[in-house]
Every structure is written in structure tokens, then in C-alpha cells.
Chimera marker file (.cmm) of the C-alpha trace (Angstrom):
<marker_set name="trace">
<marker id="1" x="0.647" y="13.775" z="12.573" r="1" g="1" b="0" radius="0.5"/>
<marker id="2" x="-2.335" y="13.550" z="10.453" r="1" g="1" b="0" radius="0.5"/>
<marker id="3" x="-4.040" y="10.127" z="10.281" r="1" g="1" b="0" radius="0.5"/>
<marker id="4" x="-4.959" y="9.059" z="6.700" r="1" g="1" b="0" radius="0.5"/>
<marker id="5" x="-6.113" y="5.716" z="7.658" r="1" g="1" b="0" radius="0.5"/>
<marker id="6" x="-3.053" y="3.997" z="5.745" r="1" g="1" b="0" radius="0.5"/>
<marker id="7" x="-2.191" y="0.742" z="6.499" r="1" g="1" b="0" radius="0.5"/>
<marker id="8" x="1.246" y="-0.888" z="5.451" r="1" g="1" b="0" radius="0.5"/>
<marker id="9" x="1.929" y="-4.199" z="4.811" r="1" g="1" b="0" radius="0.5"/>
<marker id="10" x="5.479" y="-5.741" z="4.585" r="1" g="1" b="0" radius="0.5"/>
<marker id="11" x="7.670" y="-8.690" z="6.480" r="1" g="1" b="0" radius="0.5"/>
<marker id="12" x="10.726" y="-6.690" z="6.707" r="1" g="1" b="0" radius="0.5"/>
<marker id="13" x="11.130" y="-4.585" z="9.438" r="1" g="1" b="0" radius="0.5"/>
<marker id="14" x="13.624" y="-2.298" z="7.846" r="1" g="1" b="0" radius="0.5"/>
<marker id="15" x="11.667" y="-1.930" z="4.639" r="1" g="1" b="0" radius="0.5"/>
<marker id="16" x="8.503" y="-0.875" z="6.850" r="1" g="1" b="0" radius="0.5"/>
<marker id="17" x="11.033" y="1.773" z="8.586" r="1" g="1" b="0" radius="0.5"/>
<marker id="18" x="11.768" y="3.346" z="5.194" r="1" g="1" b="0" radius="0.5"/>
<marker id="19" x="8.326" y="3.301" z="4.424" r="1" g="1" b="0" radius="0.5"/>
<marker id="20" x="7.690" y="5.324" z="8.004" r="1" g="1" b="0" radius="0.5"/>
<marker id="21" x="9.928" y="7.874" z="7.499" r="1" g="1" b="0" radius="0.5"/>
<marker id="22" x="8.737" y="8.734" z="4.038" r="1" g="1" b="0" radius="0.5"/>
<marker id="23" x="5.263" y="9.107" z="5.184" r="1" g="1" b="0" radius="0.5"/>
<marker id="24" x="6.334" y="11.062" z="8.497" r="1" g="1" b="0" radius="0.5"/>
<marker id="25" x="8.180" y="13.371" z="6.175" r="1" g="1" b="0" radius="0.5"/>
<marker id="26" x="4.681" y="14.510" z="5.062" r="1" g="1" b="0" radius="0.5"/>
<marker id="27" x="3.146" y="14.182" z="8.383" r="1" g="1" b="0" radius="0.5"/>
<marker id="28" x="1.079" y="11.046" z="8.427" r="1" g="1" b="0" radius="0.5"/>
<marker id="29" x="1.228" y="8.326" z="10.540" r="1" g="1" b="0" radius="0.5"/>
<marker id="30" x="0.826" y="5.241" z="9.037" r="1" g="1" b="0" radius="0.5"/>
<marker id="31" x="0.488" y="1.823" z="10.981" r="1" g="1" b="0" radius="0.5"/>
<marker id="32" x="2.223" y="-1.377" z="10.007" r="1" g="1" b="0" radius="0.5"/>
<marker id="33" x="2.030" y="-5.182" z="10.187" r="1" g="1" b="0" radius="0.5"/>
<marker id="34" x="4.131" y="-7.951" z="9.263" r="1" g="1" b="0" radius="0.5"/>
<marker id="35" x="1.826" y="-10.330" z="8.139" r="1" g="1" b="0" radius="0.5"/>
<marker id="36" x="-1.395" y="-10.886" z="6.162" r="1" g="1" b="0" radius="0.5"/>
<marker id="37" x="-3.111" y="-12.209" z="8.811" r="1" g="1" b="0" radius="0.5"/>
<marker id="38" x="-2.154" y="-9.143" z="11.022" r="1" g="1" b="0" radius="0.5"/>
<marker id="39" x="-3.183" y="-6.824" z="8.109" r="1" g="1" b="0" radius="0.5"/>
<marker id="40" x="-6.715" y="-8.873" z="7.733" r="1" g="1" b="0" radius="0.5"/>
<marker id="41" x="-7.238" y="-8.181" z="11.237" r="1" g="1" b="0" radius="0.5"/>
<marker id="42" x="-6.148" y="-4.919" z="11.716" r="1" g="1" b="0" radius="0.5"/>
<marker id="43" x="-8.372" y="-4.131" z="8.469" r="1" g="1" b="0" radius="0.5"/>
<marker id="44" x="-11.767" y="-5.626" z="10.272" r="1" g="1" b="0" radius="0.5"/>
<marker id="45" x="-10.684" y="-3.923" z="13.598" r="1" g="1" b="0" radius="0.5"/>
<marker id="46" x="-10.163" y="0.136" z="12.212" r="1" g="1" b="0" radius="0.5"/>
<marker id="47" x="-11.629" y="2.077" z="9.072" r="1" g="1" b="0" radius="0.5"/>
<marker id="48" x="-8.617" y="1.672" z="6.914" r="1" g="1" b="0" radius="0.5"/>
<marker id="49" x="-8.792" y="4.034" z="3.876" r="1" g="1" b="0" radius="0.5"/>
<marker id="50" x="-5.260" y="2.622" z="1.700" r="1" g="1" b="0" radius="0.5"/>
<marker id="51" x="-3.896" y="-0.147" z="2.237" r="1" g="1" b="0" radius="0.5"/>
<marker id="52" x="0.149" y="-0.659" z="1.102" r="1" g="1" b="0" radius="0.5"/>
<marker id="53" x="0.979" y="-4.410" z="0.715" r="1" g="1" b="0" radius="0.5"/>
<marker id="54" x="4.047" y="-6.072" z="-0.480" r="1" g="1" b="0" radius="0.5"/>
<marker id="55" x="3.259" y="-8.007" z="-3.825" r="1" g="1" b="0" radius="0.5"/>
<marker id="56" x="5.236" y="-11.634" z="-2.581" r="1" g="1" b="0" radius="0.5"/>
<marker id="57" x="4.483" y="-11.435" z="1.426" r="1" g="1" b="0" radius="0.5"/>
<marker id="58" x="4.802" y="-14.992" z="2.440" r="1" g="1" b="0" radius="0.5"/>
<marker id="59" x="2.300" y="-17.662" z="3.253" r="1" g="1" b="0" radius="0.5"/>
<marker id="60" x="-0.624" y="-18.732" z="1.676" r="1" g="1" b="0" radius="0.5"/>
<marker id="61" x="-1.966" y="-15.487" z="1.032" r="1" g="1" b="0" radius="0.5"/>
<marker id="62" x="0.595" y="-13.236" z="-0.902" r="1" g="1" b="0" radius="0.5"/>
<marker id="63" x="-0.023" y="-9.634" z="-1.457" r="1" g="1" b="0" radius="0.5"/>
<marker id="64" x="-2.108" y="-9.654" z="-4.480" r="1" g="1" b="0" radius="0.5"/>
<marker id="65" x="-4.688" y="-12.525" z="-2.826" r="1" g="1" b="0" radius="0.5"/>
<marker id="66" x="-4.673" y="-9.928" z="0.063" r="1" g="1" b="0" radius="0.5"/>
<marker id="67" x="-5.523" y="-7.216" z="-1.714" r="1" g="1" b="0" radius="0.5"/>
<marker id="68" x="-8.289" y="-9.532" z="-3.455" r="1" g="1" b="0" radius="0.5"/>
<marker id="69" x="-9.835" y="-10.320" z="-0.258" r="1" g="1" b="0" radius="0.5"/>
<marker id="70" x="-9.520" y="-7.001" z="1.149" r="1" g="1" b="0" radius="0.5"/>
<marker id="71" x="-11.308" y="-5.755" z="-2.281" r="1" g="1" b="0" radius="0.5"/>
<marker id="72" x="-13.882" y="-7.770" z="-1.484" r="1" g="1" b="0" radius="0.5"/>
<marker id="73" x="-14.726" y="-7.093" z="2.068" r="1" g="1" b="0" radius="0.5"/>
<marker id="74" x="-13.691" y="-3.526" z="1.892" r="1" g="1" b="0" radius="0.5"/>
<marker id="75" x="-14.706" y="-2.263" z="-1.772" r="1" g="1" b="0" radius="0.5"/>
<marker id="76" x="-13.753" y="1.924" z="-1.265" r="1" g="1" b="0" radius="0.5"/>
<marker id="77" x="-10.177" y="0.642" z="0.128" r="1" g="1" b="0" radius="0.5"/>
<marker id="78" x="-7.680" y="1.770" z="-2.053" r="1" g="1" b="0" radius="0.5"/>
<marker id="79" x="-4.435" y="-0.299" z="-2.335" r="1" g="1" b="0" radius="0.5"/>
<marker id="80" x="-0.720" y="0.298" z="-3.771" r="1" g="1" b="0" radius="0.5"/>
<marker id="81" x="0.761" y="-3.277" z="-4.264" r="1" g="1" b="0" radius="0.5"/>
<marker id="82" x="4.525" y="-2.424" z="-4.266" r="1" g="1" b="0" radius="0.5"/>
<marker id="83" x="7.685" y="-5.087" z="-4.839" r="1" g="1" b="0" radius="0.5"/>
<marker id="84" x="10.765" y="-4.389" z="-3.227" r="1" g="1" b="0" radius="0.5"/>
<marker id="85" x="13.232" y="-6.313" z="-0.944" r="1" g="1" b="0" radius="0.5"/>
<marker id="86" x="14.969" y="-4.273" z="0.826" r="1" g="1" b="0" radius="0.5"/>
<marker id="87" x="15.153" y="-0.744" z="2.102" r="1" g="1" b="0" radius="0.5"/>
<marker id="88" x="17.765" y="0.032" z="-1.053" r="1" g="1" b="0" radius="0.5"/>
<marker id="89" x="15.020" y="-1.129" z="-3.406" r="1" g="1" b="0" radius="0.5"/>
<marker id="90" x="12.102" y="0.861" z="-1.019" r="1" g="1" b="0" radius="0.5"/>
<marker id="91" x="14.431" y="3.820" z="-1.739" r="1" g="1" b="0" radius="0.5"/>
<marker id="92" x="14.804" y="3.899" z="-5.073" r="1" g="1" b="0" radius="0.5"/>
<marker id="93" x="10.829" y="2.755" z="-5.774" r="1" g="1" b="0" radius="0.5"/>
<marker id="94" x="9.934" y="5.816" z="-3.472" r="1" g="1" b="0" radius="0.5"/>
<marker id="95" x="12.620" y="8.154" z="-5.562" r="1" g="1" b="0" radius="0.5"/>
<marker id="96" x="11.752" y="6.874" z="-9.421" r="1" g="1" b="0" radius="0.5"/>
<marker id="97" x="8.958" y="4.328" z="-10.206" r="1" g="1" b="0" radius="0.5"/>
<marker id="98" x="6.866" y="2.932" z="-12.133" r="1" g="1" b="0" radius="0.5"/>
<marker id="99" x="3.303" y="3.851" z="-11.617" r="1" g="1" b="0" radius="0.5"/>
<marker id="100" x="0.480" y="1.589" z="-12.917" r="1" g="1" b="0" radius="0.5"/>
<marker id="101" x="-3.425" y="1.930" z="-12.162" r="1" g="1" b="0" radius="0.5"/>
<marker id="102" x="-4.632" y="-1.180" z="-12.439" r="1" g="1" b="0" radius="0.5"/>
<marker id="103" x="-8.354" y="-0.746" z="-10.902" r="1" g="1" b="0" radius="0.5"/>
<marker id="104" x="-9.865" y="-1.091" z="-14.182" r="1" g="1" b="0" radius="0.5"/>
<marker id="105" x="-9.466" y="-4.407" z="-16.588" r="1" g="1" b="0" radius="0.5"/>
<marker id="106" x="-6.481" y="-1.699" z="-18.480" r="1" g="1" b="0" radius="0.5"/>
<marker id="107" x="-3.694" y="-1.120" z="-16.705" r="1" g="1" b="0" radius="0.5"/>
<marker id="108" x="-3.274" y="2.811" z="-17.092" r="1" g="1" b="0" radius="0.5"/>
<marker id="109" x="0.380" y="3.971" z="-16.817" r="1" g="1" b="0" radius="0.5"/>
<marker id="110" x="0.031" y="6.664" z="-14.537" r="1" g="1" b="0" radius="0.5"/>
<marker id="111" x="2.951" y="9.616" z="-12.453" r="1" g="1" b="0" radius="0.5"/>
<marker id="112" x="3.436" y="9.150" z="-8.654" r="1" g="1" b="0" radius="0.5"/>
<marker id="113" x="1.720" y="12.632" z="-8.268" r="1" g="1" b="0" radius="0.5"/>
<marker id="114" x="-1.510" y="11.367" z="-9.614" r="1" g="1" b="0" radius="0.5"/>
<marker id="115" x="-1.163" y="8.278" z="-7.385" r="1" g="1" b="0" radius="0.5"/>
<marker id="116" x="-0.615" y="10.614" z="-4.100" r="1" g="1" b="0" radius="0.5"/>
<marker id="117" x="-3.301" y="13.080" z="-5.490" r="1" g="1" b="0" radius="0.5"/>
<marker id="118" x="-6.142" y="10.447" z="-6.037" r="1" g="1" b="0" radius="0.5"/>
<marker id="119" x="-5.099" y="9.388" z="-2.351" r="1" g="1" b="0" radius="0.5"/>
<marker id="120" x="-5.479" y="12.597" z="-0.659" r="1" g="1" b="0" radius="0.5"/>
<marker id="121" x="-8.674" y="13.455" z="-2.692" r="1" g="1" b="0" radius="0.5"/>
<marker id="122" x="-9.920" y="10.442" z="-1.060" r="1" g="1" b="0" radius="0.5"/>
<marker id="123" x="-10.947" y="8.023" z="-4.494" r="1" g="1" b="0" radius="0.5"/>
<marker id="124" x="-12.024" y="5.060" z="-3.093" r="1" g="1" b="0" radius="0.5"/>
<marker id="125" x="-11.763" y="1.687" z="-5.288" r="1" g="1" b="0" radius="0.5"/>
<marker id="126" x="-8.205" y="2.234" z="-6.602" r="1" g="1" b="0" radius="0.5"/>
<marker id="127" x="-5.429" y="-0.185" z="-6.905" r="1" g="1" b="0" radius="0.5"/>
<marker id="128" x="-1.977" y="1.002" z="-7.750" r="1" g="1" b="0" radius="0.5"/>
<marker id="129" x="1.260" y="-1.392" z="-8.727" r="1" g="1" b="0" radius="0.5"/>
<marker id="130" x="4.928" y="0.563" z="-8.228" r="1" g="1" b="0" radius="0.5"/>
<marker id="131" x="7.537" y="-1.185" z="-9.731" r="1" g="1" b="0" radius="0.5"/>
<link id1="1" id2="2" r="1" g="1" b="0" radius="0.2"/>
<link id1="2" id2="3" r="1" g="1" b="0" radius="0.2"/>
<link id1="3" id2="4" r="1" g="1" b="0" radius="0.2"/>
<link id1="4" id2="5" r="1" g="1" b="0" radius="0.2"/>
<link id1="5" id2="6" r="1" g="1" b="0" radius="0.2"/>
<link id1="6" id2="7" r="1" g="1" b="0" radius="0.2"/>
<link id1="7" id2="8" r="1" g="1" b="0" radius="0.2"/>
<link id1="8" id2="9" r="1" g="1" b="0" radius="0.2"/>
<link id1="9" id2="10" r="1" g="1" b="0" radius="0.2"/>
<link id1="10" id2="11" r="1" g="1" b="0" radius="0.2"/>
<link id1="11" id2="12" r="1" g="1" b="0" radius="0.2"/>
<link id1="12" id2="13" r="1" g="1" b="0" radius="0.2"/>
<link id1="13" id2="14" r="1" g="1" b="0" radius="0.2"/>
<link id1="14" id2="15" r="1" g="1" b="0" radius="0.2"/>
<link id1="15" id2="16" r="1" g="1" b="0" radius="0.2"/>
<link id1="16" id2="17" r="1" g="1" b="0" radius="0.2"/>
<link id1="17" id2="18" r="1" g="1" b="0" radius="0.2"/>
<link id1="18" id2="19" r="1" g="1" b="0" radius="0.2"/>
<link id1="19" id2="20" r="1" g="1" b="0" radius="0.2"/>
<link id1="20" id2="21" r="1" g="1" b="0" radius="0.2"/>
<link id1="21" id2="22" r="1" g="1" b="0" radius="0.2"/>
<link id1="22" id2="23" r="1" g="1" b="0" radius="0.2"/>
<link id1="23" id2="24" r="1" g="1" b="0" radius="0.2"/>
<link id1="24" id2="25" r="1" g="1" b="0" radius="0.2"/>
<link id1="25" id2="26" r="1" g="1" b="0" radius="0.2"/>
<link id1="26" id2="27" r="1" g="1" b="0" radius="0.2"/>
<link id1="27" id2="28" r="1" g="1" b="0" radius="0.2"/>
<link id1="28" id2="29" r="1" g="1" b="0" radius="0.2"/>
<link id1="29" id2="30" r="1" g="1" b="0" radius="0.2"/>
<link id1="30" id2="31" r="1" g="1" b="0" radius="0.2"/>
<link id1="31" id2="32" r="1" g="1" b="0" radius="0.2"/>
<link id1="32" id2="33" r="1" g="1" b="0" radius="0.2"/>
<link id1="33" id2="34" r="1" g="1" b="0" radius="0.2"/>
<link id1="34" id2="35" r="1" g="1" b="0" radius="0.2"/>
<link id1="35" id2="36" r="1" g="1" b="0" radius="0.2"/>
<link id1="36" id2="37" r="1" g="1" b="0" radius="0.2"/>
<link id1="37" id2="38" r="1" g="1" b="0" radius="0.2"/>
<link id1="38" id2="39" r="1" g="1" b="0" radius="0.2"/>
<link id1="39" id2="40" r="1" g="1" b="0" radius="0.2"/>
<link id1="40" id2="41" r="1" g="1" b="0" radius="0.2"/>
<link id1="41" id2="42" r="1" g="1" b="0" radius="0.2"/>
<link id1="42" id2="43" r="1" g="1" b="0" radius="0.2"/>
<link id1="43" id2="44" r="1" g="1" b="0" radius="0.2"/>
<link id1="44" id2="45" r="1" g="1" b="0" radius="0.2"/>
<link id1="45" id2="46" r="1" g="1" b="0" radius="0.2"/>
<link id1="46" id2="47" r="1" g="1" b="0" radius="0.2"/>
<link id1="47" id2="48" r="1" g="1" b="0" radius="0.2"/>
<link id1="48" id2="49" r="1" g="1" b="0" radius="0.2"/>
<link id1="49" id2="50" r="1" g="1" b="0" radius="0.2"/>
<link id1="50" id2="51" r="1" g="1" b="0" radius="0.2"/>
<link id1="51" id2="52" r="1" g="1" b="0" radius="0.2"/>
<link id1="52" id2="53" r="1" g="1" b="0" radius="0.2"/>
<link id1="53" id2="54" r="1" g="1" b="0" radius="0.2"/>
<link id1="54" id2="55" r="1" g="1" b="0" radius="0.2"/>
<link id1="55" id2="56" r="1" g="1" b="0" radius="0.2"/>
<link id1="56" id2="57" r="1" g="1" b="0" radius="0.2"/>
<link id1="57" id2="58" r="1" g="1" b="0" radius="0.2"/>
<link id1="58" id2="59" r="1" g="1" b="0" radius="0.2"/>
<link id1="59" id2="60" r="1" g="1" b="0" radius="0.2"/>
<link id1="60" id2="61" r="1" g="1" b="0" radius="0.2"/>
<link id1="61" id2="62" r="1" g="1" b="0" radius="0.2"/>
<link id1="62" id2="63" r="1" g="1" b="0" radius="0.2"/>
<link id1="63" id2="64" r="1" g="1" b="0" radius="0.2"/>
<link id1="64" id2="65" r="1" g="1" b="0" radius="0.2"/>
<link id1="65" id2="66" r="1" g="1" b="0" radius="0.2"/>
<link id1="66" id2="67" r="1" g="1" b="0" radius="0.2"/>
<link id1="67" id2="68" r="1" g="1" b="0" radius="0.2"/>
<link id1="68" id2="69" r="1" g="1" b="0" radius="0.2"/>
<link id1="69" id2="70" r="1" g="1" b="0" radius="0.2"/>
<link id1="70" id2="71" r="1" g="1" b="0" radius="0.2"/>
<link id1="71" id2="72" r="1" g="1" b="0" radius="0.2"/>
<link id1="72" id2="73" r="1" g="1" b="0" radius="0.2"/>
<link id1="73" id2="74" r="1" g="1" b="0" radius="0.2"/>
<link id1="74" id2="75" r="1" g="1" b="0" radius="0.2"/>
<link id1="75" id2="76" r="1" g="1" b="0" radius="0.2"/>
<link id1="76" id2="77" r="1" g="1" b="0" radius="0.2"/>
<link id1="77" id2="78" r="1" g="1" b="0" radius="0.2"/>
<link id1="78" id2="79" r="1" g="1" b="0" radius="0.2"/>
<link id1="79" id2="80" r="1" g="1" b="0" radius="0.2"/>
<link id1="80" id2="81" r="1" g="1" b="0" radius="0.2"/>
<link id1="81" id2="82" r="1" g="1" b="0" radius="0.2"/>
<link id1="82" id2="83" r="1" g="1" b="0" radius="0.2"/>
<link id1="83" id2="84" r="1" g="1" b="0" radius="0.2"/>
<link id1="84" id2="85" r="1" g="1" b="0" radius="0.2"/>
<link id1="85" id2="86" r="1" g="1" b="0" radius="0.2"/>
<link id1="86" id2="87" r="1" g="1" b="0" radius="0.2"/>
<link id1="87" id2="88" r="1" g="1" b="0" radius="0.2"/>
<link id1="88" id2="89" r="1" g="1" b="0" radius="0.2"/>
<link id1="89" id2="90" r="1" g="1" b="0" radius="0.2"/>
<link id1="90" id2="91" r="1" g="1" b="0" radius="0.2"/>
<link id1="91" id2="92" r="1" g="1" b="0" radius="0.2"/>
<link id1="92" id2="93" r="1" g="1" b="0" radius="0.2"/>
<link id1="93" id2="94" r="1" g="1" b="0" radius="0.2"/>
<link id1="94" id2="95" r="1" g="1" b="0" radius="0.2"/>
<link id1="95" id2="96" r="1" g="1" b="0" radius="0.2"/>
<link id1="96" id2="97" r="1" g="1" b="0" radius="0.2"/>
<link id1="97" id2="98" r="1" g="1" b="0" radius="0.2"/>
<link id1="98" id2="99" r="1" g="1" b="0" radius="0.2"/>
<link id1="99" id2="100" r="1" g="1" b="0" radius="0.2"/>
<link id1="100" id2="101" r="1" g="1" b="0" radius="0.2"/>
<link id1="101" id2="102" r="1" g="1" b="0" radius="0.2"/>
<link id1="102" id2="103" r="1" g="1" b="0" radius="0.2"/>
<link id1="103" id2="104" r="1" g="1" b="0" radius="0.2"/>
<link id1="104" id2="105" r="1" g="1" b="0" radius="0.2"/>
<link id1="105" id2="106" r="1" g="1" b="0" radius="0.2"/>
<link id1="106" id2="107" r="1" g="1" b="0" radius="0.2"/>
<link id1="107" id2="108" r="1" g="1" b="0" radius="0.2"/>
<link id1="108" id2="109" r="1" g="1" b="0" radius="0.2"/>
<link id1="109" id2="110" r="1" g="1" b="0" radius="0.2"/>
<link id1="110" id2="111" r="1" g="1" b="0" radius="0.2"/>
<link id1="111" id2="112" r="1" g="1" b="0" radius="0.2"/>
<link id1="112" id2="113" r="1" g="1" b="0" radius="0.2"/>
<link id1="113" id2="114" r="1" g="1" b="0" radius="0.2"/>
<link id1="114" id2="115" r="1" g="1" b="0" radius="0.2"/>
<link id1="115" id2="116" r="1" g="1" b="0" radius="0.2"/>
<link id1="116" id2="117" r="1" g="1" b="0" radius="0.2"/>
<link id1="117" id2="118" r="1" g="1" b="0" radius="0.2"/>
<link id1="118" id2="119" r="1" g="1" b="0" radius="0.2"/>
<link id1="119" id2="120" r="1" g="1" b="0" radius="0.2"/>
<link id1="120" id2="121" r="1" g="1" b="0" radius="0.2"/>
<link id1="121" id2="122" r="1" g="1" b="0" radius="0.2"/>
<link id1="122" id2="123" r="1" g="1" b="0" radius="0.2"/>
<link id1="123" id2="124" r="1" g="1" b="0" radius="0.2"/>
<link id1="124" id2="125" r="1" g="1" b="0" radius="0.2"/>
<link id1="125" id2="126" r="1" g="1" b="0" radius="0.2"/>
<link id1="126" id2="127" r="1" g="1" b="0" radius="0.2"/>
<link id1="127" id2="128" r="1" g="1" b="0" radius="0.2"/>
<link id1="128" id2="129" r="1" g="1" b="0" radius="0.2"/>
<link id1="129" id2="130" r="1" g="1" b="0" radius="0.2"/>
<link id1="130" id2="131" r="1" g="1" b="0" radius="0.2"/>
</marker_set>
């Protein structure tokens, strides 16, 4: 399996197994953590390339201050912020959604394609939102 450098964040341990077997479908191992504070660490301790963080993760520090702080420390990191509760949801996000790039001020509708493409042509800076 090909290592991207993708690192998922989510609290649900079946929603983080969908999320594996997508990404194994395509051959790339992904690693995942169940907290912020896990993904903050695991962030400083490996070169992370894209990070995938549920929006609401609980505690103080929900997905979007995570991928704020993350930004900040880590400016090429590209992020998908994704909502979704449980693996039904995951499944039908991963099969239909709503794309959004919102790294600029305008948030650019945008396919899943060009999401995937700008990932594995290695854009750094990007943040994504699937609804």
C-alpha cells in the first residue's frame, strides 16, 4: 500500500473503518486517531501531507479549530473537513457529495475528482468541506 501521508480524524470507530476500506480500495494506507489531541500529536510526530477531520469532533477543539491550528503550524497540509455520523452517512458522503473548496475567502463549488486530483498532484494549502 502506497503511503500518501493521510491522516484521518474521527471518534467513531466504525466511521474510521469505512473510511479505511475506501482508501485501501485504492491502495493507500491511511492512519487514524480518535481524538484531536491524538491527531495534534501524531501531526508534530510524522510529515502528514492531508489531513481528514470530522467537522463536530468533541472537546474543546472541534474539527474546524483543528484544522485552524494545524493551518497554522503546518501551512502546505491540505485538509477535507467532512460531517457525517455514522458509517451510513460516511457511505453515502463517499458515494454522492457535496464538494466545496474553501481555501480561499470564496467557497468554490468544486467535483470529488478535482478534490482527489489536487490531492494526488500534491497542492499543498487546500481545504476541502464534503457535505
Amino acid at each position: 500500500m502506497k503511503d500518501l501521508g493521510v491522516l484521518v480524524v474521527h471518534h467513531d470507530e466504525k466511521v474510521v473503518s469505512v473510511i479505511e476500506r475506501m482508501f485501501s480500495h485504492f491502495k493507500i494506507r491511511v492512519d487514524c486517531v480518535g481524538s484531536v489531541s491524538a491527531a495534534l500529536d501524531s501531526l508534530k510526530a510524522k510529515d502528514y501531507r492531508t489531513l481528514i477531520v470530522h467537522i463536530d469532533m468533541p472537546g474543546k477543539l472541534s474539527g474546524v479549530g483543528l484544522t485552524r491550528l494545524a493551518r497554522g503550524q503546518f501551512p502546505k497540509l491540505r485538509v477535507i473537513l467532512f460531517s457525517g455520523h455514522s458509517s451510513e452517512q460516511i457511505m453515502k458522503l463517499i458515494l454522492g457529495p457535496k464538494v466545496s473548496d474553501i481555501s480561499e475567502e470564496h467557497v468554490k463549488p468544486c467535483a470529488l475528482n478535482e478534490m482527489l486530483q489536487d490531492i494526488m498532484n500534491k497542492k499543498n494549502g487546500k481545504v476541502f468541506l464534503l457535505e
